[in-house]
PQR file with spaces between the fields and no chain letter, atoms N, CA, C, O and H, PARSE charges and radii, in Angstrom:
ATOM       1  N    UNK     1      13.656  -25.944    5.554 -0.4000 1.5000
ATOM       2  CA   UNK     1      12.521  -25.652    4.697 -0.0000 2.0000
ATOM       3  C    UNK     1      11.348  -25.088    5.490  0.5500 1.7000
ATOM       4  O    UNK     1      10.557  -24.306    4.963 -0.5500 1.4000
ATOM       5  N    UNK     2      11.254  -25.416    6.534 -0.4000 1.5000
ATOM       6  CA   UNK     2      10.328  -24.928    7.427 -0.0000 2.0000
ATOM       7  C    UNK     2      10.177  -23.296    7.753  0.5500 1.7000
ATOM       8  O    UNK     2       9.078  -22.771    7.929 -0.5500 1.4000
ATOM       9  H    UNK     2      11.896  -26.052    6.962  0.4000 1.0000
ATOM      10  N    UNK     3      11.310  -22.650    7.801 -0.4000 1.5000
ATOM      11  CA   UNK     3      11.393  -21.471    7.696 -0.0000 2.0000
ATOM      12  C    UNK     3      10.746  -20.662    6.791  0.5500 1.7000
ATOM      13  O    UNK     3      10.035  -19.685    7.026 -0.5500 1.4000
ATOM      14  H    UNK     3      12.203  -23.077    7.658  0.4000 1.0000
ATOM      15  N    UNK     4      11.211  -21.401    5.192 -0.4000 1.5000
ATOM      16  CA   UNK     4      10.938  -20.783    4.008 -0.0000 2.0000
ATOM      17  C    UNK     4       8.961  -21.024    4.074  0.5500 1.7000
ATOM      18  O    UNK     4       8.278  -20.134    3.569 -0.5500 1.4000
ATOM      19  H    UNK     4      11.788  -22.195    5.001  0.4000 1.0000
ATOM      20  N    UNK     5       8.528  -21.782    4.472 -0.4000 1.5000
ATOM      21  CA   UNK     5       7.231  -22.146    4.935 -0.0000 2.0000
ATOM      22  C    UNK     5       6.717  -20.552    5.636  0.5500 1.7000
ATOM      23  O    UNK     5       6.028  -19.628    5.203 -0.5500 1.4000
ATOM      24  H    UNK     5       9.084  -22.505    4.883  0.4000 1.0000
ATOM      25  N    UNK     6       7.322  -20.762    6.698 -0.4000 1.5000
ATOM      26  CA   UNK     6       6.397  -19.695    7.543 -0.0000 2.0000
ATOM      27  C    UNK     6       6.636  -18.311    7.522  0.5500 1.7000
ATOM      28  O    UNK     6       6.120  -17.466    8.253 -0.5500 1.4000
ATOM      29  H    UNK     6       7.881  -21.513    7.049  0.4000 1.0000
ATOM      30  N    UNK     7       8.031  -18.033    6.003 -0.4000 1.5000
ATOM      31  CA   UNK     7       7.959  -17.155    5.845 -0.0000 2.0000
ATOM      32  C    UNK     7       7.154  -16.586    4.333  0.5500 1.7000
ATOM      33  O    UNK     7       7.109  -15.406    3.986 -0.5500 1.4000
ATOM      34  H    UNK     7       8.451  -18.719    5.410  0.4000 1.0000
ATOM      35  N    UNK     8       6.566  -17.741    3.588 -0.4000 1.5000
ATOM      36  CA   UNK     8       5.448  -17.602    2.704 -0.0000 2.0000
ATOM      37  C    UNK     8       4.430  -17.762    3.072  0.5500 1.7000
ATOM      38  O    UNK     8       3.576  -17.642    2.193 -0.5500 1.4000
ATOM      39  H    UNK     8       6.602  -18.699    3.870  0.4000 1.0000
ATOM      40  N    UNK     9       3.985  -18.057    4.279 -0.4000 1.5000
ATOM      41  CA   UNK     9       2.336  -17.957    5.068 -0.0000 2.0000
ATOM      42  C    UNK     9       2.677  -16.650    5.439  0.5500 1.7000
ATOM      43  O    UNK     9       1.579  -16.094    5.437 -0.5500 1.4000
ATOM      44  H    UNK     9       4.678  -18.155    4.992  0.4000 1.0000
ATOM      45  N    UNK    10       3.496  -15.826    5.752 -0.4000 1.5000
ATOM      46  CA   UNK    10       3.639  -14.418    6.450 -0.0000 2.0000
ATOM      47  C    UNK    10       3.391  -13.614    5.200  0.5500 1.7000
ATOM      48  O    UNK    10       2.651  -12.654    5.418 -0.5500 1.4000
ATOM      49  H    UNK    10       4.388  -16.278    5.754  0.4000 1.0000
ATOM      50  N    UNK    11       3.714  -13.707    4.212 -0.4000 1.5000
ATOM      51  CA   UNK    11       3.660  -13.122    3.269 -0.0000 2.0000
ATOM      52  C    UNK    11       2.735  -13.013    2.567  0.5500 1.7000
ATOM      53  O    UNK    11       2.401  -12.020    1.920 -0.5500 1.4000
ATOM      54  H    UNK    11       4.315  -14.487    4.035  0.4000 1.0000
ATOM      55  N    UNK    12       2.111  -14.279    2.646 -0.4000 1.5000
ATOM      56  CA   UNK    12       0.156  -14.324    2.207 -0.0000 2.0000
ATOM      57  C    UNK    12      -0.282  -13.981    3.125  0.5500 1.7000
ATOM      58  O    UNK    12      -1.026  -13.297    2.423 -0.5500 1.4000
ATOM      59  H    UNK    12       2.383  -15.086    3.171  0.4000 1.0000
ATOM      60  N    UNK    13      -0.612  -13.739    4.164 -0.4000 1.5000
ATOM      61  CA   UNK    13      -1.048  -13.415    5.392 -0.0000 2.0000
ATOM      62  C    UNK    13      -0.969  -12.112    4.997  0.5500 1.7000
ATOM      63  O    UNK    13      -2.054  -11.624    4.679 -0.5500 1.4000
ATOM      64  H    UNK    13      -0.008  -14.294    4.735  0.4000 1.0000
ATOM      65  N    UNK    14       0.106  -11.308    4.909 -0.4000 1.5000
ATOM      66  CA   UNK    14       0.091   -9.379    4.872 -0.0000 2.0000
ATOM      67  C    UNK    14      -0.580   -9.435    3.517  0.5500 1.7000
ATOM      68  O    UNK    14      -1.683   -8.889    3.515 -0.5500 1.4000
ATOM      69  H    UNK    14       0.987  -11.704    5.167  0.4000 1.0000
ATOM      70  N    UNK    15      -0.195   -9.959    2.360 -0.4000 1.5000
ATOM      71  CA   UNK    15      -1.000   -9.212    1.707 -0.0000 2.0000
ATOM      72  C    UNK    15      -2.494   -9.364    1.392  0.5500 1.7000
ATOM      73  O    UNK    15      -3.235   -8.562    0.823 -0.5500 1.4000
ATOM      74  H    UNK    15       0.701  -10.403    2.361  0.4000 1.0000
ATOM      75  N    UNK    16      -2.833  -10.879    2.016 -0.4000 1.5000
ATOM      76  CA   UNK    16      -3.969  -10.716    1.826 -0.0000 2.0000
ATOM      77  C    UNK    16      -4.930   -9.365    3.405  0.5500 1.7000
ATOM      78  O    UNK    16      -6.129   -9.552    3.614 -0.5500 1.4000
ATOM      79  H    UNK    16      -2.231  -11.530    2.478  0.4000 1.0000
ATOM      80  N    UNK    17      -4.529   -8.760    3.847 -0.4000 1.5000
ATOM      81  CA   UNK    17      -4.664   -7.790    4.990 -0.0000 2.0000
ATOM      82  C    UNK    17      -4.619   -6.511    3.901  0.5500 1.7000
ATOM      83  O    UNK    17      -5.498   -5.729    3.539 -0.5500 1.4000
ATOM      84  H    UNK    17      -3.555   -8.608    3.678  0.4000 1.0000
ATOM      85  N    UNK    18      -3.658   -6.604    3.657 -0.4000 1.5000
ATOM      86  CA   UNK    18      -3.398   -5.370    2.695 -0.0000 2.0000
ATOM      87  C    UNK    18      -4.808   -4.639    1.348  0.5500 1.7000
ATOM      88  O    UNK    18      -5.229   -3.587    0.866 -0.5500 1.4000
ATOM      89  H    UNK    18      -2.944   -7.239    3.951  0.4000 1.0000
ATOM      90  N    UNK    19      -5.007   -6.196    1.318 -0.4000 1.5000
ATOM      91  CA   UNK    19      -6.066   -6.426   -0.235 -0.0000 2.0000
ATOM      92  C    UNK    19      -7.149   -6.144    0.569  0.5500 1.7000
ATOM      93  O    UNK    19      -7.786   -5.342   -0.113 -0.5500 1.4000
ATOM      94  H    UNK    19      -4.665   -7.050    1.709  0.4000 1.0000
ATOM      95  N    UNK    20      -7.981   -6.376    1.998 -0.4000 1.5000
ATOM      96  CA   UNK    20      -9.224   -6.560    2.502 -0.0000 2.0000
ATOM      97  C    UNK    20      -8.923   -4.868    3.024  0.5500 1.7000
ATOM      98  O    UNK    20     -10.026   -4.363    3.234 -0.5500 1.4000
ATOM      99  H    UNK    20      -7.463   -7.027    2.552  0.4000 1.0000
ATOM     100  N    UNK    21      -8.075   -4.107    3.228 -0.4000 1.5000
ATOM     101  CA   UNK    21      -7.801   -2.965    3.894 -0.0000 2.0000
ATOM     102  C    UNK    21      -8.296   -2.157    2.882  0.5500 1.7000
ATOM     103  O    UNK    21      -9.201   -1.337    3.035 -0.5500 1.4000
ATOM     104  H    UNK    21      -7.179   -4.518    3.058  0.4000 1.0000
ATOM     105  N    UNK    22      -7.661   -2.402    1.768 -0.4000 1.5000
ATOM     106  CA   UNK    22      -7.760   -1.651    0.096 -0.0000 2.0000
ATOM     107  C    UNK    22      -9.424   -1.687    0.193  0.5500 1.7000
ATOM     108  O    UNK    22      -9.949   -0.791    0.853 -0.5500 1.4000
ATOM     109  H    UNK    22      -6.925   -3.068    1.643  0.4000 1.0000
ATOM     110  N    UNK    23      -9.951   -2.307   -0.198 -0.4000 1.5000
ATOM     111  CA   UNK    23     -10.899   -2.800   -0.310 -0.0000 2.0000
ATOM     112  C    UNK    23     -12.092   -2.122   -0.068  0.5500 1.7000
ATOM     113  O    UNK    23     -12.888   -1.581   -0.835 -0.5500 1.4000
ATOM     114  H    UNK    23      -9.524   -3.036   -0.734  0.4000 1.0000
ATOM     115  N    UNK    24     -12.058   -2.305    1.623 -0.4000 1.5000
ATOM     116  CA   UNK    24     -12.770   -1.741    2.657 -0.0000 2.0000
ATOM     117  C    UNK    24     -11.999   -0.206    2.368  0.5500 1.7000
ATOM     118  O    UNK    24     -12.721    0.230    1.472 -0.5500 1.4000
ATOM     119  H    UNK    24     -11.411   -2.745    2.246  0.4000 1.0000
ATOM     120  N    UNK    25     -11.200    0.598    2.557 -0.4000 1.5000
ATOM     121  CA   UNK    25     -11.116    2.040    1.796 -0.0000 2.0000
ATOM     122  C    UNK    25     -11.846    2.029    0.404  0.5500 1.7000
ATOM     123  O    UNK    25     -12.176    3.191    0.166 -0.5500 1.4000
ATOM     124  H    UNK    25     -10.613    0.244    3.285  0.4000 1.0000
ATOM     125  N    UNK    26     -12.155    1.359   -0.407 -0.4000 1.5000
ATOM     126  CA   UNK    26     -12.885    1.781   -1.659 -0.0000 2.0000
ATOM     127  C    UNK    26     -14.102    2.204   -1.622  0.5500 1.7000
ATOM     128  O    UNK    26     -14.718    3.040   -2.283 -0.5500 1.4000
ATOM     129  H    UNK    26     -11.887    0.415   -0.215  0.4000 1.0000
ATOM     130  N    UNK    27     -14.549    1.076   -0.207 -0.4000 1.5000
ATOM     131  CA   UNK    27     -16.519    0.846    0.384 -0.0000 2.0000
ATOM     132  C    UNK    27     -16.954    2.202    0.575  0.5500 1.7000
ATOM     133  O    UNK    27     -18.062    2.720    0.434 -0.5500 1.4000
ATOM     134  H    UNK    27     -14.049    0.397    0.330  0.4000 1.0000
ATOM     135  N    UNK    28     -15.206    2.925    1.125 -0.4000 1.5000
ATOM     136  CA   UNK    28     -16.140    4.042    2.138 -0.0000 2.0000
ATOM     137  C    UNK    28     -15.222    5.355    1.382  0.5500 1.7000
ATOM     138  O    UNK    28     -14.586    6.049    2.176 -0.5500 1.4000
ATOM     139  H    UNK    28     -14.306    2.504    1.239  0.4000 1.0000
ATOM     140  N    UNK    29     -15.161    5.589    0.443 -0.4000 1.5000
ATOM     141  CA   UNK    29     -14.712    6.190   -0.337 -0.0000 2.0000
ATOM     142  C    UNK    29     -13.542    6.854    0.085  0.5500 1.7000
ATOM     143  O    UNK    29     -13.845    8.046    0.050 -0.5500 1.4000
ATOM     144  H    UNK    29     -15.678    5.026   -0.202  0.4000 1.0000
ATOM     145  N    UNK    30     -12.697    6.777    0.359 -0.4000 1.5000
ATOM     146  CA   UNK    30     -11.694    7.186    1.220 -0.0000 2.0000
ATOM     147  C    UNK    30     -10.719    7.555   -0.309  0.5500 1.7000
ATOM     148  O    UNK    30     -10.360    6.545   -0.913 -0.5500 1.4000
ATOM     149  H    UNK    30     -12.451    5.808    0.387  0.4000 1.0000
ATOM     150  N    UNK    31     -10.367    8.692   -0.825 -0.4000 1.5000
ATOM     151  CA   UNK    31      -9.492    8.621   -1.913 -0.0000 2.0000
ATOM     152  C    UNK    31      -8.180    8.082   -2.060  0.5500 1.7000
ATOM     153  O    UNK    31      -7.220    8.841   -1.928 -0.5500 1.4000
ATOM     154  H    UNK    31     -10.659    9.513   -0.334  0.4000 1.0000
ATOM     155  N    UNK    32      -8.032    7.035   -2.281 -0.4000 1.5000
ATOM     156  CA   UNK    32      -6.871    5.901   -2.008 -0.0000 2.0000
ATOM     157  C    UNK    32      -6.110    6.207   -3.613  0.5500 1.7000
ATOM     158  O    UNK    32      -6.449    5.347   -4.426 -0.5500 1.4000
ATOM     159  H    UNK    32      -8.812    6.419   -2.389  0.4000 1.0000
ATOM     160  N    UNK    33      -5.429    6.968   -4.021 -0.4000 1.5000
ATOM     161  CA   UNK    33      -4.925    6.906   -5.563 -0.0000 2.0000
ATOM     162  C    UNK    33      -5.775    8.295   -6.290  0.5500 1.7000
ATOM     163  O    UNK    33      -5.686    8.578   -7.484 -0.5500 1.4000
ATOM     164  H    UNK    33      -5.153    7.667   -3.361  0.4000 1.0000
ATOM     165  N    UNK    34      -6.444    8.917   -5.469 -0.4000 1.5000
ATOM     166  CA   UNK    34      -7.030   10.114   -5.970 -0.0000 2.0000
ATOM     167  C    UNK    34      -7.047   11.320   -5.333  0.5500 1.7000
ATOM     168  O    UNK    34      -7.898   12.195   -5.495 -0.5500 1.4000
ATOM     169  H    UNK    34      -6.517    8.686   -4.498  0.4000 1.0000
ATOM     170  N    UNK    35      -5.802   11.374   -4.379 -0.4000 1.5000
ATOM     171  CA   UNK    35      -5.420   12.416   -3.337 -0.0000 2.0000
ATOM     172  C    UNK    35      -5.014   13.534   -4.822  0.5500 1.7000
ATOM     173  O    UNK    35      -4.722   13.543   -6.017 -0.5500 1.4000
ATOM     174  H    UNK    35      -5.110   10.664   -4.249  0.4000 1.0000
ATOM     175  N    UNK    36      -5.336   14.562   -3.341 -0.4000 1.5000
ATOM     176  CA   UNK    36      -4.535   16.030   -3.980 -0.0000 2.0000
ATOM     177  C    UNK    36      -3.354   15.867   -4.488  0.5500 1.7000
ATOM     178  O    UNK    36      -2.607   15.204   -3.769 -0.5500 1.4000
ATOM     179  H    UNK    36      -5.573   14.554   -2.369  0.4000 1.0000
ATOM     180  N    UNK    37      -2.725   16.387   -5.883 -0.4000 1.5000
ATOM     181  CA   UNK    37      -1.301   16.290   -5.895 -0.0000 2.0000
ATOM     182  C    UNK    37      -1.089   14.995   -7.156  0.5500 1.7000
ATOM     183  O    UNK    37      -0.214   15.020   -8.022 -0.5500 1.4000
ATOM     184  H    UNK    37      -3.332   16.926   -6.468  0.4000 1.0000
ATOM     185  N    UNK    38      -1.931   14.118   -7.011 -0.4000 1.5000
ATOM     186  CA   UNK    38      -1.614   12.845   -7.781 -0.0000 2.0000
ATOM     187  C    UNK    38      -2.138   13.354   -9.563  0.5500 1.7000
ATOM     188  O    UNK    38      -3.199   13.943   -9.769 -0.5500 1.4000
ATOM     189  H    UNK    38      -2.641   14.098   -6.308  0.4000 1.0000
ATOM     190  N    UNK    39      -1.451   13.091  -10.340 -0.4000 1.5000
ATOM     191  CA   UNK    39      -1.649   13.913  -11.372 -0.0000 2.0000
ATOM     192  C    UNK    39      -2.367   12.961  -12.450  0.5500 1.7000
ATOM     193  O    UNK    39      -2.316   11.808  -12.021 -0.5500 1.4000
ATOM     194  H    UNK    39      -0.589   12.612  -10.173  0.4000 1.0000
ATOM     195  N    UNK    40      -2.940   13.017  -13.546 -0.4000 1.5000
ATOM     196  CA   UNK    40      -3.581   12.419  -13.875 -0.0000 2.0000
ATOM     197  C    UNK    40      -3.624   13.144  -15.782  0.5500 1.7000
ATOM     198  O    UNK    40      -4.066   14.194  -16.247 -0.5500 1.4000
ATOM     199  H    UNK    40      -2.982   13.954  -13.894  0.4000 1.0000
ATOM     200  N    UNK    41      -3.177   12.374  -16.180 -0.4000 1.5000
ATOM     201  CA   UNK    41      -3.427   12.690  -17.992 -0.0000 2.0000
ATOM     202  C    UNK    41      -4.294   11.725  -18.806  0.5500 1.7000
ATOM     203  O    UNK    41      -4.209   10.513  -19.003 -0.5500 1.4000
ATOM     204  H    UNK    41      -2.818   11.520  -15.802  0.4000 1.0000
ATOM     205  N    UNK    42      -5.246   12.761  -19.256 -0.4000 1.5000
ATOM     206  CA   UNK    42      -5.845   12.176  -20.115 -0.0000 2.0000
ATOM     207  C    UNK    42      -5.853   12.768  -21.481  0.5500 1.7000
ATOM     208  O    UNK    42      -5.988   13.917  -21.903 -0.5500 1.4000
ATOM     209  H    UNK    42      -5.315   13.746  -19.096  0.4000 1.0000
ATOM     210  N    UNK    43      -5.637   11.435  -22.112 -0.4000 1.5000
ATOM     211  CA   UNK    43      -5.544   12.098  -23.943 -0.0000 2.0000
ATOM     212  C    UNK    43      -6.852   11.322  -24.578  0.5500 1.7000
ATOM     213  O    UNK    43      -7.812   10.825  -23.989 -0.5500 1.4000
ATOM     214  H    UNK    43      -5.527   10.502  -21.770  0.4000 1.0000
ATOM     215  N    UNK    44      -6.543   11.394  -26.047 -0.4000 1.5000
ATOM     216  CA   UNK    44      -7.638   10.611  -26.671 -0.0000 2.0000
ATOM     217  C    UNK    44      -8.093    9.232  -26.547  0.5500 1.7000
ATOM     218  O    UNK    44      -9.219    8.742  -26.462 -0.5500 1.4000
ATOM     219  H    UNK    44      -5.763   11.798  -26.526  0.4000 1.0000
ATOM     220  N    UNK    45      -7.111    8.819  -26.559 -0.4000 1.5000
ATOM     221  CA   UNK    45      -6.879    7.361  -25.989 -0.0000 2.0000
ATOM     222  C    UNK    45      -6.326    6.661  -24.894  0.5500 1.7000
ATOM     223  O    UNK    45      -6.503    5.483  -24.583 -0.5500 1.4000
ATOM     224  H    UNK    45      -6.197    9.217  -26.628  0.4000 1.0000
ATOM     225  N    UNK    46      -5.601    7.571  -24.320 -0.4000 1.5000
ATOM     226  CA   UNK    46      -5.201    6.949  -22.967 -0.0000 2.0000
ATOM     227  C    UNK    46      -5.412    7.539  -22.133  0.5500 1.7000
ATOM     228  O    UNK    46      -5.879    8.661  -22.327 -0.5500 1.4000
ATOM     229  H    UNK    46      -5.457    8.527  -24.573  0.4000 1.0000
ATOM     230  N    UNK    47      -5.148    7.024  -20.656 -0.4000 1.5000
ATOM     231  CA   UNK    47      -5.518    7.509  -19.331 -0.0000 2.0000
ATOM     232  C    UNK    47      -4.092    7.224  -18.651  0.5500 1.7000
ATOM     233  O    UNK    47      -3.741    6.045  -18.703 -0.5500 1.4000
ATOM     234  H    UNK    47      -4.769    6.112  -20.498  0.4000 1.0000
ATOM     235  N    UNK    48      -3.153    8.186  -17.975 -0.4000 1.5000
ATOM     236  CA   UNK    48      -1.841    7.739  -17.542 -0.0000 2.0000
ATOM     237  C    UNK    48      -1.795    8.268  -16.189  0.5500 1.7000
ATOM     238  O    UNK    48      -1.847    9.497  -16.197 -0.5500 1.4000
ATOM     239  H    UNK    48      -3.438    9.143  -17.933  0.4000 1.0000
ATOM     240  N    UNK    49      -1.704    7.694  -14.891 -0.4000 1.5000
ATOM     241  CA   UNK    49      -1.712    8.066  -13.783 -0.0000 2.0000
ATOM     242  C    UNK    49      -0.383    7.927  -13.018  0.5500 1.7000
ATOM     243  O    UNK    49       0.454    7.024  -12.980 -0.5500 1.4000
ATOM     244  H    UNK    49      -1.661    6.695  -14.884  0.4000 1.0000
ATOM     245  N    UNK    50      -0.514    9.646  -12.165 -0.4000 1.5000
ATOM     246  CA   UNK    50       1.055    9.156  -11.840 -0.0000 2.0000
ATOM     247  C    UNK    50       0.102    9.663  -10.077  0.5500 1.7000
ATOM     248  O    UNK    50      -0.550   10.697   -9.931 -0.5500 1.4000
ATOM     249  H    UNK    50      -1.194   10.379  -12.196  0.4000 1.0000
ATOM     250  N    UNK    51       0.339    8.495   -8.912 -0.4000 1.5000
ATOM     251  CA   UNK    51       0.228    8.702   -7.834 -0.0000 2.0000
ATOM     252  C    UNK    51       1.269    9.343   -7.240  0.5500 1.7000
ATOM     253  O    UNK    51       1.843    8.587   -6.456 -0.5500 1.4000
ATOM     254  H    UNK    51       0.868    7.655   -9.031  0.4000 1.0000
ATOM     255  N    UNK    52       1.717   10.362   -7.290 -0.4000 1.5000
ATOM     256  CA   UNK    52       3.048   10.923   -6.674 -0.0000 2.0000
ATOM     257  C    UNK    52       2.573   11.078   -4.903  0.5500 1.7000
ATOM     258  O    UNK    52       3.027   10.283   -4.080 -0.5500 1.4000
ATOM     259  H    UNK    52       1.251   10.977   -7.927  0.4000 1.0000
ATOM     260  N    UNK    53       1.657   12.154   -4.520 -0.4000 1.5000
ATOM     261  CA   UNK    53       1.654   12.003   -3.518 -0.0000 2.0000
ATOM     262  C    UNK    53       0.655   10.645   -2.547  0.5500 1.7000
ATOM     263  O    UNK    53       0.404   10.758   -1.347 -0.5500 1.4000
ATOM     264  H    UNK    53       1.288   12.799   -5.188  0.4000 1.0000
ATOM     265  N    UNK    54       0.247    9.511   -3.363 -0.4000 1.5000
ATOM     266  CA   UNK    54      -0.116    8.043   -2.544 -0.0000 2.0000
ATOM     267  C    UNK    54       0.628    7.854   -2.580  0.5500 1.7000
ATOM     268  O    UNK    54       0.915    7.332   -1.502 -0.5500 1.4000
ATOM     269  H    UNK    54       0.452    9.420   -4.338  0.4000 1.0000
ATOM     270  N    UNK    55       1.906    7.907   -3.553 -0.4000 1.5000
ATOM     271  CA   UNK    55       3.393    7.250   -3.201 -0.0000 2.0000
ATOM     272  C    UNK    55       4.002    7.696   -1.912  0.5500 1.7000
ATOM     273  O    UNK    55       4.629    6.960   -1.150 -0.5500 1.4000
ATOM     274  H    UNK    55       1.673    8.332   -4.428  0.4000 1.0000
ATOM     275  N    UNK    56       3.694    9.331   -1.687 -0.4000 1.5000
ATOM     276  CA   UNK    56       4.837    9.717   -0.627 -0.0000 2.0000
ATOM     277  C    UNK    56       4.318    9.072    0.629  0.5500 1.7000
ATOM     278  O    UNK    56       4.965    8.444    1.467 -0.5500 1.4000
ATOM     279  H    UNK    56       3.185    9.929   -2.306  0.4000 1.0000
ATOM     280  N    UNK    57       2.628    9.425    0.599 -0.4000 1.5000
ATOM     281  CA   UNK    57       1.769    8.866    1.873 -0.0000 2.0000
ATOM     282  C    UNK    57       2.511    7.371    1.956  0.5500 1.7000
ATOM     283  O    UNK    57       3.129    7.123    2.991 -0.5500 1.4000
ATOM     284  H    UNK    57       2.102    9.935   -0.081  0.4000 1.0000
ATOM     285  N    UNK    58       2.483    6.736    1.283 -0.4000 1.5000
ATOM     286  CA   UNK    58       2.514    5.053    1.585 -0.0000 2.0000
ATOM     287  C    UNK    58       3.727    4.897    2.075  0.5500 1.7000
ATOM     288  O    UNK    58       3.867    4.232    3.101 -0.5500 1.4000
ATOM     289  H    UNK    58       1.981    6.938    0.442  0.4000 1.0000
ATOM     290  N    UNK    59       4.903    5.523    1.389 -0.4000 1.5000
ATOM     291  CA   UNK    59       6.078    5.714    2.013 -0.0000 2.0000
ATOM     292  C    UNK    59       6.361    6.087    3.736  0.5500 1.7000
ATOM     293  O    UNK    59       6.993    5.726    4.729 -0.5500 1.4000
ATOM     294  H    UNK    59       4.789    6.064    0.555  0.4000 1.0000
ATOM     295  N    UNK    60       5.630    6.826    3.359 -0.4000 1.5000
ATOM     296  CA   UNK    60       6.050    7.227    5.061 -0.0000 2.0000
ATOM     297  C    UNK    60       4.961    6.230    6.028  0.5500 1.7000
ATOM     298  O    UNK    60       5.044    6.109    7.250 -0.5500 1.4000
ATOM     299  H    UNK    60       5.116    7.119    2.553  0.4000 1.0000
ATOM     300  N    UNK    61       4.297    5.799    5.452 -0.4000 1.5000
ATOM     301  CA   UNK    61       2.865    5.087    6.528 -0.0000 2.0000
ATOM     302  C    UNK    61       3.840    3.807    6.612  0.5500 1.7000
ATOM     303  O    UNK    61       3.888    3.162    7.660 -0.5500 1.4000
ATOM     304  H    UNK    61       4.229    5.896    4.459  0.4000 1.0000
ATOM     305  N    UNK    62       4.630    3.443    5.474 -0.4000 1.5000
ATOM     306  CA   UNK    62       5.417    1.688    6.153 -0.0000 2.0000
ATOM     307  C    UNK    62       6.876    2.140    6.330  0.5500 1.7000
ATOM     308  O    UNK    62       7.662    1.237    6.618 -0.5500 1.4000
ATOM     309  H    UNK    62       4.591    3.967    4.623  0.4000 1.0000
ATOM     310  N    UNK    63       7.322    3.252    6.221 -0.4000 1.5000
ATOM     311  CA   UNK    63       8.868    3.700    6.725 -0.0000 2.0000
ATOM     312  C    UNK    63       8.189    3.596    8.761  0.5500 1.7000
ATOM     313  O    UNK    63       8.909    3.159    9.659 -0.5500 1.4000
ATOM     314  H    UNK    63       6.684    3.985    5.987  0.4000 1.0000
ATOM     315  N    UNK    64       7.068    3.995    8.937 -0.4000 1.5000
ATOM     316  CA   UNK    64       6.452    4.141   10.362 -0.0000 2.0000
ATOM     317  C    UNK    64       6.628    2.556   10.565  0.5500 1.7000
ATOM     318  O    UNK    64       7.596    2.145   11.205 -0.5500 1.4000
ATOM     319  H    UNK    64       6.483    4.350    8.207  0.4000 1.0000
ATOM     320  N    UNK    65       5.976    1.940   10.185 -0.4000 1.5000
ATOM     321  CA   UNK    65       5.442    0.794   10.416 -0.0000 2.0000
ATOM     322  C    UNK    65       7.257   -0.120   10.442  0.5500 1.7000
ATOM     323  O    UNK    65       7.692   -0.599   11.489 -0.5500 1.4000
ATOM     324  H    UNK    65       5.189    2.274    9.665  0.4000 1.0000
ATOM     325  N    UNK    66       7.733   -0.157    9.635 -0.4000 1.5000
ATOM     326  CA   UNK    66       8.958   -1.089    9.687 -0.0000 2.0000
ATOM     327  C    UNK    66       9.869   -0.790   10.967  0.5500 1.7000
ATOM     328  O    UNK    66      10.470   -1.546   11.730 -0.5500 1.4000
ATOM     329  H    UNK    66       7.379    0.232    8.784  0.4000 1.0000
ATOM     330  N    UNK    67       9.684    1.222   10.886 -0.4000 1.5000
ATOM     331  CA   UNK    67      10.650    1.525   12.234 -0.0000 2.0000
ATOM     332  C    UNK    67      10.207    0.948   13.700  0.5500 1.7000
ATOM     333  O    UNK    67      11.088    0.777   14.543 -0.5500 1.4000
ATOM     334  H    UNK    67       9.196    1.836   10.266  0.4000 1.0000
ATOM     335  N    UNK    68       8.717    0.620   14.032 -0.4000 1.5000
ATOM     336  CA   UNK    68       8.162    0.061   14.818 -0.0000 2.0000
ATOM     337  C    UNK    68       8.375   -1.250   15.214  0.5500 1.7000
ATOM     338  O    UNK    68       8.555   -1.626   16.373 -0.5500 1.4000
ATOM     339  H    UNK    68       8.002    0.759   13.347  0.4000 1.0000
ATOM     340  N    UNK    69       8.347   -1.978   14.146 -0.4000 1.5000
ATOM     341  CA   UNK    69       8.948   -3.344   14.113 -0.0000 2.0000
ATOM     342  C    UNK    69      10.122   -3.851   14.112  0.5500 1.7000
ATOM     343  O    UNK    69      10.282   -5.065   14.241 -0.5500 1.4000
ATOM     344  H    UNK    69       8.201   -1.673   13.205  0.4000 1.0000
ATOM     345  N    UNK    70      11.264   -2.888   13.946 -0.4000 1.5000
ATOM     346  CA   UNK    70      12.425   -2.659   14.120 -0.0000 2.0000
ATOM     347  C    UNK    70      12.898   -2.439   15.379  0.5500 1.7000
ATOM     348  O    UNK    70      14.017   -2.711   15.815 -0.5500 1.4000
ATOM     349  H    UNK    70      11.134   -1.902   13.841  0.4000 1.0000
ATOM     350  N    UNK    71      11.632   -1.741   16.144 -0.4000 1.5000
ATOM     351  CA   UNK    71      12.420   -1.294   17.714 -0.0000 2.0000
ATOM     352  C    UNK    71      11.500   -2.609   18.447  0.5500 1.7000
ATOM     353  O    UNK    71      12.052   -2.886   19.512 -0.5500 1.4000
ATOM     354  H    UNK    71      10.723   -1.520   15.790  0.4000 1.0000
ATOM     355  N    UNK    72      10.689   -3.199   18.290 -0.4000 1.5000
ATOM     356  CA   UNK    72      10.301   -4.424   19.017 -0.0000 2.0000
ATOM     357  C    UNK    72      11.016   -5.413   19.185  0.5500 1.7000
ATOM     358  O    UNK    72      10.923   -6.174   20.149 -0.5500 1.4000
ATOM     359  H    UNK    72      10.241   -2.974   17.424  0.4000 1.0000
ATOM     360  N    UNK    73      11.969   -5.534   18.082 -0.4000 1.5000
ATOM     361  CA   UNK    73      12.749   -6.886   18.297 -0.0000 2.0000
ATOM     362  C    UNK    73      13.875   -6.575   18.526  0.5500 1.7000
ATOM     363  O    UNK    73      14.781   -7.312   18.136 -0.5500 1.4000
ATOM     364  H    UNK    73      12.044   -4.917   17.299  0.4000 1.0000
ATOM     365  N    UNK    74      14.120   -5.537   19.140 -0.4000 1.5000
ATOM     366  CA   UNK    74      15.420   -5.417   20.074 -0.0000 2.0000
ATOM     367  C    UNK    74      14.823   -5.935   21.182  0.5500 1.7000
ATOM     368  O    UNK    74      15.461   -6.053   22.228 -0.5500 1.4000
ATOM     369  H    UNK    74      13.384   -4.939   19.457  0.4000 1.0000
């Protein structure tokens, strides 16, 4: 059980990093979800957002990040 422990403190741990990172990009206006490319419909009543390219960015920013952490623990 101890495992399952310190692998749900790891997990609150990143995302609360994740949430203060977000965050701090909002302070300083950094377009986080409002990049070039990300498309955006608006009708009478709704607002429907499709982040296509924050998706690709984020993709490749933790495909980096996992491959990194991948070659450390060899």
């Amino acid at each position: 059980m101890t495992d399952l422990g310190k692998i749900l403190i790891a997990i609150g741990a990143l995302i609360l990093v994740i949430g203060v990172i977000i965050v701090l990009l909002g302070k300083m206006d950094v377009p986080v979800g409002r990049l070039p490319g990300d498309i955006v419909y608006r009708g009478k009543h709704t607002t429907v957002y499709f982040p296509i390219v924050t998706s690709i960015l984020l993709s490749i920013v933790l495909s980096l990040i996992f491959y990194f952490l991948g070659r450390m623990q060899r």
